[in-house]
PDB file of N, H, CA, C and O in Angstrom:
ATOM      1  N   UNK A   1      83.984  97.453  95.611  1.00  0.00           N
ATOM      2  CA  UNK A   1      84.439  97.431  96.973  1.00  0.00           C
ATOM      3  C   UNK A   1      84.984  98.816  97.342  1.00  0.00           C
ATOM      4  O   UNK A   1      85.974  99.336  96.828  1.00  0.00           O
ATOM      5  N   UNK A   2      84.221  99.340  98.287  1.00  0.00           N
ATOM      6  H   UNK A   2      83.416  98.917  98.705  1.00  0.00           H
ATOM      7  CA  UNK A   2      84.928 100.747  98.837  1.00  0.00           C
ATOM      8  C   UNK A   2      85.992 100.300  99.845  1.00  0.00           C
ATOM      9  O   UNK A   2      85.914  99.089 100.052  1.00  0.00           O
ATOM     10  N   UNK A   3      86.786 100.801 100.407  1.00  0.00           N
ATOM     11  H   UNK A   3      86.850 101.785 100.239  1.00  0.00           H
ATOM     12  CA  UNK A   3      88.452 100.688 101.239  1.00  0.00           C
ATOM     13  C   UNK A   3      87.980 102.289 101.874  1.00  0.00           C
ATOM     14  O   UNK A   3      87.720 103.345 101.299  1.00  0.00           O
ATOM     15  N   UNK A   4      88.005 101.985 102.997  1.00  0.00           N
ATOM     16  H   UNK A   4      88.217 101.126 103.465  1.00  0.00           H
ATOM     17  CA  UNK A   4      87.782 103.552 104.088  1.00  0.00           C
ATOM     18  C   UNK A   4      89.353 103.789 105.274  1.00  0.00           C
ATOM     19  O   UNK A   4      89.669 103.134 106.267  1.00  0.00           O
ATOM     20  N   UNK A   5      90.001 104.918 104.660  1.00  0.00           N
ATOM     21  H   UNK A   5      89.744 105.451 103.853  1.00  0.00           H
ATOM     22  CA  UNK A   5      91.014 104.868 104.973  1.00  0.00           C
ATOM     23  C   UNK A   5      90.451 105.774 106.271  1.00  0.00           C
ATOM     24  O   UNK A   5      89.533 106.537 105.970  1.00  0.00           O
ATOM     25  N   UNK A   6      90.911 105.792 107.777  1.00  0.00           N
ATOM     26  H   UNK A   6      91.657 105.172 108.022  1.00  0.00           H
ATOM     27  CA  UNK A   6      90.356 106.236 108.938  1.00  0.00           C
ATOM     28  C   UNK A   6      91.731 107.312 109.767  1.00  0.00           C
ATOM     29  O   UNK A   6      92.824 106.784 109.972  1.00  0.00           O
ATOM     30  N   UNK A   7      91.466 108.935 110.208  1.00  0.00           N
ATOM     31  H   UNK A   7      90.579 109.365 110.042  1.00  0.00           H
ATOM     32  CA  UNK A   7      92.339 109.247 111.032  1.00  0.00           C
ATOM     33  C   UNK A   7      91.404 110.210 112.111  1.00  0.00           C
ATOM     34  O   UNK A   7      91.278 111.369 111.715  1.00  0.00           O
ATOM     35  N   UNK A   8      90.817 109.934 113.250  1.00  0.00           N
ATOM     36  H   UNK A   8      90.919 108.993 113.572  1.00  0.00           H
ATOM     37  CA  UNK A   8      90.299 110.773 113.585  1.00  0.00           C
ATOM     38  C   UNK A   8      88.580 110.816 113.683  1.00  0.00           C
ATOM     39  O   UNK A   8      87.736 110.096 114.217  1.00  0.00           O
ATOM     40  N   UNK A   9      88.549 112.048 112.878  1.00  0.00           N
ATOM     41  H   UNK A   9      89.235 112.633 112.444  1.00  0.00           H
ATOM     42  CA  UNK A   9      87.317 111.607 112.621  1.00  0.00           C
ATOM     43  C   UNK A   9      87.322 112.144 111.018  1.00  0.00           C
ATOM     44  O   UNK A   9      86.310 112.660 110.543  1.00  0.00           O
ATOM     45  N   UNK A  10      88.469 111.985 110.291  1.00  0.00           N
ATOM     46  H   UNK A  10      89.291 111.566 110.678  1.00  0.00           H
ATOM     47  CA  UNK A  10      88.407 112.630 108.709  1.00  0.00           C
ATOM     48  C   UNK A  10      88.369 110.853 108.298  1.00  0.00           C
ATOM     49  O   UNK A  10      89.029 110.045 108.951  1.00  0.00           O
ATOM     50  N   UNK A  11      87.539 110.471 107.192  1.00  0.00           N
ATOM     51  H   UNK A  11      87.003 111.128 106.662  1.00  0.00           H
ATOM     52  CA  UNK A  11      87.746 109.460 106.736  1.00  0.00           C
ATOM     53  C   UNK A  11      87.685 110.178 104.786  1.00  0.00           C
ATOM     54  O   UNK A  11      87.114 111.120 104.237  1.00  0.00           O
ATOM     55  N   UNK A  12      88.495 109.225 104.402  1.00  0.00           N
ATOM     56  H   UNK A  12      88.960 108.459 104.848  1.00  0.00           H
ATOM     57  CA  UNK A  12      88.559 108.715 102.905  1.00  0.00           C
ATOM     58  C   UNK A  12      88.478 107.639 102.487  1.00  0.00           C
ATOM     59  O   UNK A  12      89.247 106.734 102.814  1.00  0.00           O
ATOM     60  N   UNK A  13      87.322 107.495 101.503  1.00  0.00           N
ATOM     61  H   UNK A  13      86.697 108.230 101.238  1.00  0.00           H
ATOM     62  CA  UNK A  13      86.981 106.629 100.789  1.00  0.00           C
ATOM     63  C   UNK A  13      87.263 106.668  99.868  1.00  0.00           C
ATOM     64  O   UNK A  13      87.303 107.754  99.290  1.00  0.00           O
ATOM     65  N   UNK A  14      87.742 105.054  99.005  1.00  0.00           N
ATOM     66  H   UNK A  14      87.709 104.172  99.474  1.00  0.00           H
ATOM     67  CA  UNK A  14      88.120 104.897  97.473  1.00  0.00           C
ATOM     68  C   UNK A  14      87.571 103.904  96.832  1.00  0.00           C
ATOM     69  O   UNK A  14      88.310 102.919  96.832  1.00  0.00           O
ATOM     70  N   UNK A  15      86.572 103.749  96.278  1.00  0.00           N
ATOM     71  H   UNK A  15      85.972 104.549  96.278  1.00  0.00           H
ATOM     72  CA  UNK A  15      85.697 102.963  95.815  1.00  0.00           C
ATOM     73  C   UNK A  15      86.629 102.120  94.589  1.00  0.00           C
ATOM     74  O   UNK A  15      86.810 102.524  93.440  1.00  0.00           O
ATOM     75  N   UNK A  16      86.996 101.223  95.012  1.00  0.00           N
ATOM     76  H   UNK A  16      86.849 100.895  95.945  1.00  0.00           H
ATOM     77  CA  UNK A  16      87.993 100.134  93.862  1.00  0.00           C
ATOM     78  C   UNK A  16      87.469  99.602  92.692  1.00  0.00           C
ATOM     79  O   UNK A  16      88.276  98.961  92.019  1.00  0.00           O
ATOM     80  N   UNK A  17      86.303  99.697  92.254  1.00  0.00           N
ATOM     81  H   UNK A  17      85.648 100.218  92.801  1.00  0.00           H
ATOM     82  CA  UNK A  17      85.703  99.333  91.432  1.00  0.00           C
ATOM     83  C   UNK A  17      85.665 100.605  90.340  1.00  0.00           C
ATOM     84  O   UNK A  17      85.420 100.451  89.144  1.00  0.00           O
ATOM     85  N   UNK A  18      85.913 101.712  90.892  1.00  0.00           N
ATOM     86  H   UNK A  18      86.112 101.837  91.864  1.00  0.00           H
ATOM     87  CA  UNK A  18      85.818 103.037  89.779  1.00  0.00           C
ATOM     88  C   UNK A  18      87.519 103.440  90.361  1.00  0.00           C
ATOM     89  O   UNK A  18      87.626 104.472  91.024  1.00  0.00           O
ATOM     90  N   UNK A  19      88.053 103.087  90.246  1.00  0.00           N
ATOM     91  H   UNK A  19      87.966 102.249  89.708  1.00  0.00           H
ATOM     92  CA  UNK A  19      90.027 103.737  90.796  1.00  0.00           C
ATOM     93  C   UNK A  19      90.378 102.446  89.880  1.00  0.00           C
ATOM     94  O   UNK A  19      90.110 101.249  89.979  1.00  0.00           O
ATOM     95  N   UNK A  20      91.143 103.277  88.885  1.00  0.00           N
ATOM     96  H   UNK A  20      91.361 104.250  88.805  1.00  0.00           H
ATOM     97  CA  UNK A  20      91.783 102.667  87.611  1.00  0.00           C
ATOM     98  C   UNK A  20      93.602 102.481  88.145  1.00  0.00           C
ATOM     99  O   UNK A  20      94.524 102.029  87.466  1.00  0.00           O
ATOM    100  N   UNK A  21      93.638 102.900  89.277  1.00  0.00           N
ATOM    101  H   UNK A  21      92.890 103.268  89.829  1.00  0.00           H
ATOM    102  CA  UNK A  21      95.162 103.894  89.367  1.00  0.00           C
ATOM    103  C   UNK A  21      95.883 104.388  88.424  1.00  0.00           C
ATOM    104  O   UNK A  21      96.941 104.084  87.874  1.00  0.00           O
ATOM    105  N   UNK A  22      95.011 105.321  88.326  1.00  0.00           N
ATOM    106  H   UNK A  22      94.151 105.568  88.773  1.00  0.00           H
ATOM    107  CA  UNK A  22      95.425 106.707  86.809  1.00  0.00           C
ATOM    108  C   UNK A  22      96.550 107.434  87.340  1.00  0.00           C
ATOM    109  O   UNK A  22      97.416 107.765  86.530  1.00  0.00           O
ATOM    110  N   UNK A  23      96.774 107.908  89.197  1.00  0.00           N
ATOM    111  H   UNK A  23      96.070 107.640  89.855  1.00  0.00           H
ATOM    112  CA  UNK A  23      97.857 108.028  89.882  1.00  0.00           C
ATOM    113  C   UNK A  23      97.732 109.984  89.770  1.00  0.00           C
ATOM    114  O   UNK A  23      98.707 110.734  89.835  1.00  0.00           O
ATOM    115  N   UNK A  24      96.117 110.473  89.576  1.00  0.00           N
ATOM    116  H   UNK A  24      95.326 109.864  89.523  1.00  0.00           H
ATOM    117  CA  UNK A  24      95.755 111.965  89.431  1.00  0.00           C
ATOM    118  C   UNK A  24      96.064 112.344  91.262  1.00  0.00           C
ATOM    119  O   UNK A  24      96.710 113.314  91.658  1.00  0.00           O
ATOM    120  N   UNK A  25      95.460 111.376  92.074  1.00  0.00           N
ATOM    121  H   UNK A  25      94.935 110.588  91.752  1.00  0.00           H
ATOM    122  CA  UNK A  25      95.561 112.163  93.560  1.00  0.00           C
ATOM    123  C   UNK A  25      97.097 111.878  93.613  1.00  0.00           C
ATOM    124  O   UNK A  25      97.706 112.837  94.087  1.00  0.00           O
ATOM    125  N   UNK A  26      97.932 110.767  93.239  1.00  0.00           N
ATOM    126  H   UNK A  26      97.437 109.988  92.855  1.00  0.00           H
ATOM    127  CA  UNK A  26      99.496 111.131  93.804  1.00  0.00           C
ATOM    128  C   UNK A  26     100.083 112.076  93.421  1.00  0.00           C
ATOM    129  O   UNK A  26     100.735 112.826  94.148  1.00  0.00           O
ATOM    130  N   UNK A  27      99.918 112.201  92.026  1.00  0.00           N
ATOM    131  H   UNK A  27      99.389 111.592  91.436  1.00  0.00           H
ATOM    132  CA  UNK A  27     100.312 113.542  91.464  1.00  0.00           C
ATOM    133  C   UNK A  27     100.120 114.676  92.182  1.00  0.00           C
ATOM    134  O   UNK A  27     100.939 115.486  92.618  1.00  0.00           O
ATOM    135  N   UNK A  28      98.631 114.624  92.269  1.00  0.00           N
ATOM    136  H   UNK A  28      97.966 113.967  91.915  1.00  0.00           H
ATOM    137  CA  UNK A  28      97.891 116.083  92.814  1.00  0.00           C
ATOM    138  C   UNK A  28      98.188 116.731  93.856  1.00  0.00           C
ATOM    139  O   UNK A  28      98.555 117.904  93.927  1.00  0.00           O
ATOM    140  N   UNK A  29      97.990 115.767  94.918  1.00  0.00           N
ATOM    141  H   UNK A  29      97.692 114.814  94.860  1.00  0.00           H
ATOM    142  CA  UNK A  29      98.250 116.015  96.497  1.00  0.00           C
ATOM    143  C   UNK A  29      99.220 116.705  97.269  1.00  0.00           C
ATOM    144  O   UNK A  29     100.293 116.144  97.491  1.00  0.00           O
ATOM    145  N   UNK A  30      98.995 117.847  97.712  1.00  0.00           N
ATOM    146  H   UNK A  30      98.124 118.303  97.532  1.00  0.00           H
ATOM    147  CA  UNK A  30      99.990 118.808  97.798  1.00  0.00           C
ATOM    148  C   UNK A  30     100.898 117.740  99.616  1.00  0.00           C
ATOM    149  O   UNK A  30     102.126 117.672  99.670  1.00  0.00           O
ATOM    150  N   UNK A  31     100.368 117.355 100.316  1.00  0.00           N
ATOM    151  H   UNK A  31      99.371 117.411 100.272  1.00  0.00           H
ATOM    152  CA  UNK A  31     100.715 116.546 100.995  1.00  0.00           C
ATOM    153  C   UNK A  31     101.256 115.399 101.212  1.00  0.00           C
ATOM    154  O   UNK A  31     101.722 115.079 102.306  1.00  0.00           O
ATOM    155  N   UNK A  32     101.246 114.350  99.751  1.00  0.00           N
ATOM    156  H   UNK A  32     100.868 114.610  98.863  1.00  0.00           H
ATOM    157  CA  UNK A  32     101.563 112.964  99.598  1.00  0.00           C
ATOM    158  C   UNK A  32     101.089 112.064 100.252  1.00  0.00           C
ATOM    159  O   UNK A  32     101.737 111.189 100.828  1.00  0.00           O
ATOM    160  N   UNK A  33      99.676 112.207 100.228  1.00  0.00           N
ATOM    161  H   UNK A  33      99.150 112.917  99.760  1.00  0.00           H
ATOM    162  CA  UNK A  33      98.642 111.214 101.325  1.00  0.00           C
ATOM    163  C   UNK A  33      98.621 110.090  99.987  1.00  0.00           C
ATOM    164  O   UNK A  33      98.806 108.970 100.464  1.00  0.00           O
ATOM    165  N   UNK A  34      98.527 110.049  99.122  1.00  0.00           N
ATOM    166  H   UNK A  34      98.377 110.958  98.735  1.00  0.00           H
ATOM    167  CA  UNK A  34      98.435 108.985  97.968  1.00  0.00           C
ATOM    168  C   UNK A  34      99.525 108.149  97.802  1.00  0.00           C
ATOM    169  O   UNK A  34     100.613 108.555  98.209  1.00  0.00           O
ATOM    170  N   UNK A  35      99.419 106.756  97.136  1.00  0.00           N
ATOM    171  H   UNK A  35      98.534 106.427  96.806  1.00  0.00           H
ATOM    172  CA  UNK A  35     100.378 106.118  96.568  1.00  0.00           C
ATOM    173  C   UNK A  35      99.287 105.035  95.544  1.00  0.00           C
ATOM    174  O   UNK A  35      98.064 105.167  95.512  1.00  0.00           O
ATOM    175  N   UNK A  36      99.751 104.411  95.081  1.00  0.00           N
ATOM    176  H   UNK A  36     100.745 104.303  95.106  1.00  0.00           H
ATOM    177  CA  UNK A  36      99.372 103.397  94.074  1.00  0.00           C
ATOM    178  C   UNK A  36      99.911 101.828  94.259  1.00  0.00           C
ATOM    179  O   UNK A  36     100.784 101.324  93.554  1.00  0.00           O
ATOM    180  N   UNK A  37      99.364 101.304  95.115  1.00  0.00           N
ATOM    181  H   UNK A  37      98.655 101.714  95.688  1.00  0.00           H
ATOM    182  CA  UNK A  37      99.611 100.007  95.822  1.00  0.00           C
ATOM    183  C   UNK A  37      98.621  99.283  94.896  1.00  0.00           C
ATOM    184  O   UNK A  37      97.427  99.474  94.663  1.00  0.00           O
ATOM    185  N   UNK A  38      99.962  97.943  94.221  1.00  0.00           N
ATOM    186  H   UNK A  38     100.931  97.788  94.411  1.00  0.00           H
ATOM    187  CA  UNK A  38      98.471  97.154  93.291  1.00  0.00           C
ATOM    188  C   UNK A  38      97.551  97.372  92.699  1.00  0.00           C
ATOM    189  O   UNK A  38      96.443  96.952  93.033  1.00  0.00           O
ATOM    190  N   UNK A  39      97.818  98.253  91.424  1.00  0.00           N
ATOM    191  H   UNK A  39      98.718  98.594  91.153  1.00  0.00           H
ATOM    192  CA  UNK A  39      97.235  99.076  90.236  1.00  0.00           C
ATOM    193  C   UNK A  39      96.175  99.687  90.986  1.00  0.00           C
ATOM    194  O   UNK A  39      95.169  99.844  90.293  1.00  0.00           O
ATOM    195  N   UNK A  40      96.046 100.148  92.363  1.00  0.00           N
ATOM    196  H   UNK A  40      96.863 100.020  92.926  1.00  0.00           H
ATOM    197  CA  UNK A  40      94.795 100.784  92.853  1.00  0.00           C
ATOM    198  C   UNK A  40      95.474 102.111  93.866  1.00  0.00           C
ATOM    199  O   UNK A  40      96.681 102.073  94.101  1.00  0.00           O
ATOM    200  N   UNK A  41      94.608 103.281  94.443  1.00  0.00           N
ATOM    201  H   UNK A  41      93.626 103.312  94.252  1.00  0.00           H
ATOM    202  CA  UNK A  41      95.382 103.906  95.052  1.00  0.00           C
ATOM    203  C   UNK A  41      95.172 104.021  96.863  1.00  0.00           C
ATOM    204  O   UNK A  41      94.104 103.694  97.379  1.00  0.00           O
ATOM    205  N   UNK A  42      96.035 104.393  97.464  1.00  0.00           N
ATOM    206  H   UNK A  42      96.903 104.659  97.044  1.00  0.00           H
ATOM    207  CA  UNK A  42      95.684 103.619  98.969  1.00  0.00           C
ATOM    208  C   UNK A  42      95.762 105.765  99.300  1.00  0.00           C
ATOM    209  O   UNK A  42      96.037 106.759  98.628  1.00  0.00           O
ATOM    210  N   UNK A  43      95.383 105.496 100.537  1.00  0.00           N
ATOM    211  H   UNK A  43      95.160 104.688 101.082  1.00  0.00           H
ATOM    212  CA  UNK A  43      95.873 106.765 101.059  1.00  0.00           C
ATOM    213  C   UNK A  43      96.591 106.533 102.942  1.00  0.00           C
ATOM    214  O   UNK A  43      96.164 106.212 104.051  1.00  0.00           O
ATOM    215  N   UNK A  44      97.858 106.938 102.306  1.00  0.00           N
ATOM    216  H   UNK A  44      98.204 107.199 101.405  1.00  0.00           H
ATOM    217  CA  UNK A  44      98.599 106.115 103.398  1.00  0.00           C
ATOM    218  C   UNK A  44      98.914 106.815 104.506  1.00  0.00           C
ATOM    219  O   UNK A  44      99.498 106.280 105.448  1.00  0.00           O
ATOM    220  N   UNK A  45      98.508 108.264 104.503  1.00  0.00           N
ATOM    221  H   UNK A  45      98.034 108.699 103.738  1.00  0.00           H
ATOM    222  CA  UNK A  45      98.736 108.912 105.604  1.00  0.00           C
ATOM    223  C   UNK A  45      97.598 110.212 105.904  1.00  0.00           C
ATOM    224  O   UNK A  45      97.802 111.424 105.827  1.00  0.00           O
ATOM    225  N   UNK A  46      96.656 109.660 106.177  1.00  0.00           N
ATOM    226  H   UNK A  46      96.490 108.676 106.238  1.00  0.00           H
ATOM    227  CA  UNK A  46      95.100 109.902 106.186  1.00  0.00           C
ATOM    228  C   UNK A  46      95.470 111.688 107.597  1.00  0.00           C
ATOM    229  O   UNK A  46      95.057 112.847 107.617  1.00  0.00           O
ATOM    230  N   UNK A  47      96.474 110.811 108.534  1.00  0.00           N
ATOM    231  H   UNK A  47      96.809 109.869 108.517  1.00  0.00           H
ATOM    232  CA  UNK A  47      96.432 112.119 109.517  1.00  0.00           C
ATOM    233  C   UNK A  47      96.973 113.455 109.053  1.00  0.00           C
ATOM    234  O   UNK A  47      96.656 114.513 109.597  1.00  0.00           O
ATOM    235  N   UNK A  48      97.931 113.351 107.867  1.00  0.00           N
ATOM    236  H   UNK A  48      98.189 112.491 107.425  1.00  0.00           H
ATOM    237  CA  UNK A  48      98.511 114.359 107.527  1.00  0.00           C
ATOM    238  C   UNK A  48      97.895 115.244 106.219  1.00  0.00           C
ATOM    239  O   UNK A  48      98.574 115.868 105.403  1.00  0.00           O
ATOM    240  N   UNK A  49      96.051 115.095 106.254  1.00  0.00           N
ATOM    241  H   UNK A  49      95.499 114.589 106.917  1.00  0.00           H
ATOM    242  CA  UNK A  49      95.620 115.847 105.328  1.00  0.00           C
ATOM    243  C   UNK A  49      95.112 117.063 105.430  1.00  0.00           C
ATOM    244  O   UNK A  49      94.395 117.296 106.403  1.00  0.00           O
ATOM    245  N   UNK A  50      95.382 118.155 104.406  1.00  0.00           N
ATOM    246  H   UNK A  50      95.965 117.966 103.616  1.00  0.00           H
ATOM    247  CA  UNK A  50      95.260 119.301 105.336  1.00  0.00           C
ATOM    248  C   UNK A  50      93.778 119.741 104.365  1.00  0.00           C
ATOM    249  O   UNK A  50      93.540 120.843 103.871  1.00  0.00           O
ATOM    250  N   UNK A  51      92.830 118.347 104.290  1.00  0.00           N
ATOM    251  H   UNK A  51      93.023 117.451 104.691  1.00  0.00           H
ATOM    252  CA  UNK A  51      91.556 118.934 103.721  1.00  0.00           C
ATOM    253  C   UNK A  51      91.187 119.469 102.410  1.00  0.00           C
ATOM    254  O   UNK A  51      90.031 119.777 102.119  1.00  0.00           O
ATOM    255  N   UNK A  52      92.163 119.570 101.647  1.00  0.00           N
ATOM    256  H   UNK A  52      93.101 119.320 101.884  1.00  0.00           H
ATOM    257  CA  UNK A  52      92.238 120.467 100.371  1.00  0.00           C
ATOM    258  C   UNK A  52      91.113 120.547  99.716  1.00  0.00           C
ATOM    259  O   UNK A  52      90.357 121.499  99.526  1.00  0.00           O
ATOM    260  N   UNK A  53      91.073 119.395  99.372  1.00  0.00           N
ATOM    261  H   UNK A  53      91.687 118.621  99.526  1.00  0.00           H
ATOM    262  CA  UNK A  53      89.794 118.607  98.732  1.00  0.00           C
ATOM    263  C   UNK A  53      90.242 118.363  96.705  1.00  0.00           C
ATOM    264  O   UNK A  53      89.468 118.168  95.767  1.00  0.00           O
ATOM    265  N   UNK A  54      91.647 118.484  96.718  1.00  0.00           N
ATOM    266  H   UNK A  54      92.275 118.644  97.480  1.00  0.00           H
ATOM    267  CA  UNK A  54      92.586 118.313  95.580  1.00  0.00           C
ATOM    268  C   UNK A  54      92.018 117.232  95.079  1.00  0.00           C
ATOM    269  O   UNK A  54      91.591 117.272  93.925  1.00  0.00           O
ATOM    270  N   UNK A  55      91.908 116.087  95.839  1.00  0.00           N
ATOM    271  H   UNK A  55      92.255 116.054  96.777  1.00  0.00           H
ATOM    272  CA  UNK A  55      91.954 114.896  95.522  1.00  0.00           C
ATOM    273  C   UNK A  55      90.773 114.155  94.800  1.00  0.00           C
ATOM    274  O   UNK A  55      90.755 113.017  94.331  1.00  0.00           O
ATOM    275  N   UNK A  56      89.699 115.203  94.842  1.00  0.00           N
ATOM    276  H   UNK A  56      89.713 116.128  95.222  1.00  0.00           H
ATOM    277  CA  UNK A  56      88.646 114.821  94.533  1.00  0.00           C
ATOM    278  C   UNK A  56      87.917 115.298  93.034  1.00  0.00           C
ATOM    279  O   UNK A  56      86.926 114.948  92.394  1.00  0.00           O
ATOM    280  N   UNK A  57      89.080 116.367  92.866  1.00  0.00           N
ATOM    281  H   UNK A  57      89.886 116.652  93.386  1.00  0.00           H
ATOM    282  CA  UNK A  57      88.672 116.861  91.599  1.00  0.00           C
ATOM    283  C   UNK A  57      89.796 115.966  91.093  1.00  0.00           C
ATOM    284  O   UNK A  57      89.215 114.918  90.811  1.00  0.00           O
ATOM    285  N   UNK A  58      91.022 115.820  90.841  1.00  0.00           N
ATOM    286  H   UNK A  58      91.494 116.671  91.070  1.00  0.00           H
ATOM    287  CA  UNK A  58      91.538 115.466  90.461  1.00  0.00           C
ATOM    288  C   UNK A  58      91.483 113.551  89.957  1.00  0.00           C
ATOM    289  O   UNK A  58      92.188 112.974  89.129  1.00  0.00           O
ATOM    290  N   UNK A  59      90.513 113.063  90.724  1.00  0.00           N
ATOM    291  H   UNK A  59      89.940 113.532  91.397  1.00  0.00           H
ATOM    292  CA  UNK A  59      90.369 111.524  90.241  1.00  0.00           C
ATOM    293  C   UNK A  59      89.574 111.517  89.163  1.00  0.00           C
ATOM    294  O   UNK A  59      88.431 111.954  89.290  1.00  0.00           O
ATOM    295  N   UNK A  60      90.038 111.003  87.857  1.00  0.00           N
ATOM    296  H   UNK A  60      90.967 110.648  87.754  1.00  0.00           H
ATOM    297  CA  UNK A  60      89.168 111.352  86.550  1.00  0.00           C
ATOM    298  C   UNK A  60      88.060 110.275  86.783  1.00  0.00           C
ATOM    299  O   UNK A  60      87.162 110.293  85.941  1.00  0.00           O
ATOM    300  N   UNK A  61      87.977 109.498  87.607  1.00  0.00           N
ATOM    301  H   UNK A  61      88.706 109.484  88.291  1.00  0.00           H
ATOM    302  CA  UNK A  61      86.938 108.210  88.282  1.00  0.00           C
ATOM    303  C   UNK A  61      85.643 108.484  88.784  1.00  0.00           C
ATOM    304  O   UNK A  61      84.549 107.999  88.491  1.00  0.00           O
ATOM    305  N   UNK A  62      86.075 109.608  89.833  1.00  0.00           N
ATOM    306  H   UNK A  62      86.963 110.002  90.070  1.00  0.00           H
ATOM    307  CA  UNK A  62      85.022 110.302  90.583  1.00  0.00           C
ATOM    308  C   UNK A  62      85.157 108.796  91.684  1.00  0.00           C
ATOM    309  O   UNK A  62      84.211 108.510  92.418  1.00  0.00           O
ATOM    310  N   UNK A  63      86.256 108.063  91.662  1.00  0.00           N
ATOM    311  H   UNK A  63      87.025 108.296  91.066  1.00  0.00           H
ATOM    312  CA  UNK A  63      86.416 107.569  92.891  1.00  0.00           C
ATOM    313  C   UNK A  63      86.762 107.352  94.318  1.00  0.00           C
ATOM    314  O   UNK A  63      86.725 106.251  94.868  1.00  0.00           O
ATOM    315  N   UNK A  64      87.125 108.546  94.921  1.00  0.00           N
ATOM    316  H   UNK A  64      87.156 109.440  94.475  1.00  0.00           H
ATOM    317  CA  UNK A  64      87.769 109.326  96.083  1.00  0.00           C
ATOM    318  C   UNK A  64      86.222 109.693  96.689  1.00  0.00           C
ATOM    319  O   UNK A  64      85.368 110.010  95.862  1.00  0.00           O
ATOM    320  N   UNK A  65      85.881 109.655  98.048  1.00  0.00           N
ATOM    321  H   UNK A  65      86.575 109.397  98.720  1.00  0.00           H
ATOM    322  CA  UNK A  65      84.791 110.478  98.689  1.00  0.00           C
ATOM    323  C   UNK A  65      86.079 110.869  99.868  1.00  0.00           C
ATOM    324  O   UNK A  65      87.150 110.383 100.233  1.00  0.00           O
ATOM    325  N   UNK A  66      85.262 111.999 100.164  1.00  0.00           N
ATOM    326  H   UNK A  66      84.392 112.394  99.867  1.00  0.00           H
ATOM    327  CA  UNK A  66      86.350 112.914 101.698  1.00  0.00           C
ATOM    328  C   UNK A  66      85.653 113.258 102.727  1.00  0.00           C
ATOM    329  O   UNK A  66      85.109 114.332 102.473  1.00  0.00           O
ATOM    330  N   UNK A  67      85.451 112.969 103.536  1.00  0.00           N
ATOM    331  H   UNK A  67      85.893 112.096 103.742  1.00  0.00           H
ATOM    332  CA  UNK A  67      84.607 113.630 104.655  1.00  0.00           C
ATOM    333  C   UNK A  67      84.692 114.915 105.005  1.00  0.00           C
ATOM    334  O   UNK A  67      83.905 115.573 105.685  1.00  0.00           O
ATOM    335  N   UNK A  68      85.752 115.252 104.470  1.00  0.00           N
ATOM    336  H   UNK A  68      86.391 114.718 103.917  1.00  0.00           H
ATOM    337  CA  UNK A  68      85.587 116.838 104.942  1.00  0.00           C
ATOM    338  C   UNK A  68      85.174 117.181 103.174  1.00  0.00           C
ATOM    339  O   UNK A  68      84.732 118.315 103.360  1.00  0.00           O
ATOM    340  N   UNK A  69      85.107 117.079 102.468  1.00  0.00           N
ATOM    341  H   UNK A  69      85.466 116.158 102.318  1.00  0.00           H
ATOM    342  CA  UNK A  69      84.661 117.444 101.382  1.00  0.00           C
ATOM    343  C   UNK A  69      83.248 117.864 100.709  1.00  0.00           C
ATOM    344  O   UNK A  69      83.202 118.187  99.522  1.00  0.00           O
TER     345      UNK A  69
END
């Protein structure tokens, strides 16, 4: 099951079936768009991303997609 978190026109996707909540994007995220809601990870503040693209290297899953990425 992918979960498409929406702000705009930036979307993030987290494919729940490969997101272990290992907790690499909360760590990572120079912004704190991550959290770990129910051993999975949500991204809870989708408007305040400034694109990095941190988040995507950092999921050892390869479960994060970014639209701006």
């Amino acid at each position: 099951m992918v979960k498409e978190f929406k702000s705009g026109d930036m979307v993030i996707k987290i494919d729940y079936d490969k997101c272990t909540g290992a907790g690499n994007c909360v760590e990572e995220c120079p912004v704190d768009i991550y959290e770990i809601k129910e051993g999975k990870a949500i991204a809870k503040n989708v408007d305040e991303c400034i694109e990095c693209c941190v988040c995507i290297e950092a999921c050892p899953n390869d479960a994060i997609e970014h639209s701006s990425c």
